[in-house]
C-alpha positions as CSV (number, residue, x, y, z in Angstrom):
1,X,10.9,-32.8,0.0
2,X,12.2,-30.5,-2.7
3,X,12.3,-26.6,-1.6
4,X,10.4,-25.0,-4.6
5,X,12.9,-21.9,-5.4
6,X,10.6,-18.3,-6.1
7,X,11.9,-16.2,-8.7
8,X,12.1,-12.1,-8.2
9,X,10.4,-11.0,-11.2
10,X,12.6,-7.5,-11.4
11,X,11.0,-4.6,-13.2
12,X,13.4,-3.1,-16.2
13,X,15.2,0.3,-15.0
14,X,12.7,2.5,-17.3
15,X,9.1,1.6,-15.4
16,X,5.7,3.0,-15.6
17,X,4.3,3.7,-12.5
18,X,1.9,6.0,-10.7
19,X,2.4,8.7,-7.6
20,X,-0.1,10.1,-5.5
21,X,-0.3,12.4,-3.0
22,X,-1.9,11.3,0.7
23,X,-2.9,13.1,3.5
24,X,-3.8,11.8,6.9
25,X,-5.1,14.9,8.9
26,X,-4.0,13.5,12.5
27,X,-4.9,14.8,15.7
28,X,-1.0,16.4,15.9
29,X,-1.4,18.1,12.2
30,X,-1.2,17.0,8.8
31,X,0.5,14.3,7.6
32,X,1.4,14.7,4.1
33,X,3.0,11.9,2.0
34,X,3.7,10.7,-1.9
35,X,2.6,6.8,-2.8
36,X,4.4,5.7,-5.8
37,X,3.5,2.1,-7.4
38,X,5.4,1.2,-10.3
39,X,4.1,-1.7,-12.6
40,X,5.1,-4.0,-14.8
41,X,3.9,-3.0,-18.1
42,X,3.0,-6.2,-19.5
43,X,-0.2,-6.8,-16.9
44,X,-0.2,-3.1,-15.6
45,X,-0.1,-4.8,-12.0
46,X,2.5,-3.6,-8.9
47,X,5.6,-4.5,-8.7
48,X,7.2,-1.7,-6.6
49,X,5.9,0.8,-3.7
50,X,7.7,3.8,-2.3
51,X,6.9,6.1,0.3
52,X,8.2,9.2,0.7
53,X,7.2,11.6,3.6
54,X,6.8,15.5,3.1
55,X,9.0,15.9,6.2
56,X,12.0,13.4,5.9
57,X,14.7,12.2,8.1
58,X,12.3,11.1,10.8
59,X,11.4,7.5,11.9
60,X,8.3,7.5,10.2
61,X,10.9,7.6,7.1
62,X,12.8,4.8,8.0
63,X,9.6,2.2,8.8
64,X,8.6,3.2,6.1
65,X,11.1,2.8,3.5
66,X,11.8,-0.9,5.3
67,X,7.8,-1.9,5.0
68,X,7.6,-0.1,1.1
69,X,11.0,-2.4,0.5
70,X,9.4,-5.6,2.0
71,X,6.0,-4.9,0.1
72,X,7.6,-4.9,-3.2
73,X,10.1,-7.8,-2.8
74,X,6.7,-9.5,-2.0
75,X,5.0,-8.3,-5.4
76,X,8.2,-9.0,-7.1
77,X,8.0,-12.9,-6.0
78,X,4.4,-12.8,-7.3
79,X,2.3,-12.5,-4.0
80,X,-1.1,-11.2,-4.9
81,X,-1.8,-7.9,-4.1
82,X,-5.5,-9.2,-2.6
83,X,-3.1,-10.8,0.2
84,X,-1.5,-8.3,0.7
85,X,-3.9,-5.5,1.1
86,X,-6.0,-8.1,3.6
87,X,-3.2,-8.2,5.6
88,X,-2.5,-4.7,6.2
89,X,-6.1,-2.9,5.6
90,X,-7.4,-1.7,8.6
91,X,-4.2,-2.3,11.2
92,X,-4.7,0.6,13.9
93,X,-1.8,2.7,14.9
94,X,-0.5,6.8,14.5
95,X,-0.5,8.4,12.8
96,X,-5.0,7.9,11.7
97,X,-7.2,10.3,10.8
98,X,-9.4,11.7,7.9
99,X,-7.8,12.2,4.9
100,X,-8.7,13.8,1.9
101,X,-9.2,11.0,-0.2
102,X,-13.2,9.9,-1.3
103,X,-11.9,6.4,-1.4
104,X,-10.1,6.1,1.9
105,X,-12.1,8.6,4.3
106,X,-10.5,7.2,7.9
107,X,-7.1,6.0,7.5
108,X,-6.3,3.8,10.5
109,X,-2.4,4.1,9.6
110,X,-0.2,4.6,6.8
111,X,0.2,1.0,6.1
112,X,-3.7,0.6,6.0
113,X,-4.7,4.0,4.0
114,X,-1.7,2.9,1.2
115,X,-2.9,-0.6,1.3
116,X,-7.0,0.7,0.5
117,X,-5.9,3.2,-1.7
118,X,-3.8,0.2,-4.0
119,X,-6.7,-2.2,-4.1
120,X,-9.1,0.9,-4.9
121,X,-6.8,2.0,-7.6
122,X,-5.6,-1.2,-9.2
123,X,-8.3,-3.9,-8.2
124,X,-9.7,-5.5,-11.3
125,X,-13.0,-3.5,-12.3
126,X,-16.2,-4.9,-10.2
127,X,-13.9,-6.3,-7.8
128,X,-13.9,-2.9,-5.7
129,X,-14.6,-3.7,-1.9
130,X,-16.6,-1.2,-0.2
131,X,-14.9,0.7,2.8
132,X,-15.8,0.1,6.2
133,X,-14.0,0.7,9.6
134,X,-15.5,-2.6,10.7
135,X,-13.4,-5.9,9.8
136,X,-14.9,-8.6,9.0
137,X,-15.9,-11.4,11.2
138,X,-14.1,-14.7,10.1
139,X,-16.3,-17.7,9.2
140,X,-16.2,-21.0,11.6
């Protein structure tokens, strides 16, 4: 059986992307950090995530510099971001809290509130999932 080989589909070095600015108000204070997605330009879909916490050098830095790095090398070999975002949404662990985002209200963790926020902003229109806290309970 022939290994099928997956090609990285590298973005140009100019990109187009988009940054936003998160907060996760946690019980220890607010959490303040910058989600950049850069796309590719033909099909306007991810192809890169950063991170990049307002109080660097800590080891909420370095996690998540690794997971941003193994999240777009995922998008780059053409993973669907609907995989992705159903294997990260709702995973529980600090820092959670409110935030201040209308599409995201409870954020669960970092990987889960950037995860909801990319399928809110870049889901194809009428494909939007409503939020809930609850997961969903798998079929038989």
């Amino acid at each position: 059986m022939a290994i099928k080989e997956i090609v990285r589909n590298r973005l140009p070095s100019t990109r187009k992307g988009i940054t936003h600015r998160a907060v996760i108000n946690t019980e220890k204070g607010r959490l303040k950090f910058f989600v950049t997605v850069n796309c590719y330009e033909d099909t306007g879909k991810p192809a890169e995530l950063f991170l990049t916490f307002d109080e660097s050098g800590g080891v909420d830095d370095g996690w998540a510099d690794a997971w941003a790095t193994a999240i777009s090398v995922c998008l780059q070999r053409g993973e669907p971001l609907e995989n992705i975002v159903a294997k990260y949404s709702f995973m529980q662990f600090e820092p959670s809290g409110r935030t201040d985002n209308p599409d995201v209200r409870l954020a669960k963790s970092v990987p889960d509130y950037v995860c909801r926020w990319m399928s809110a902003t870049f889901a194809p229109k009428g494909e939007k999932e409503p939020e809930t806290s609850v997961l969903p309970v798998p079929g038989p």
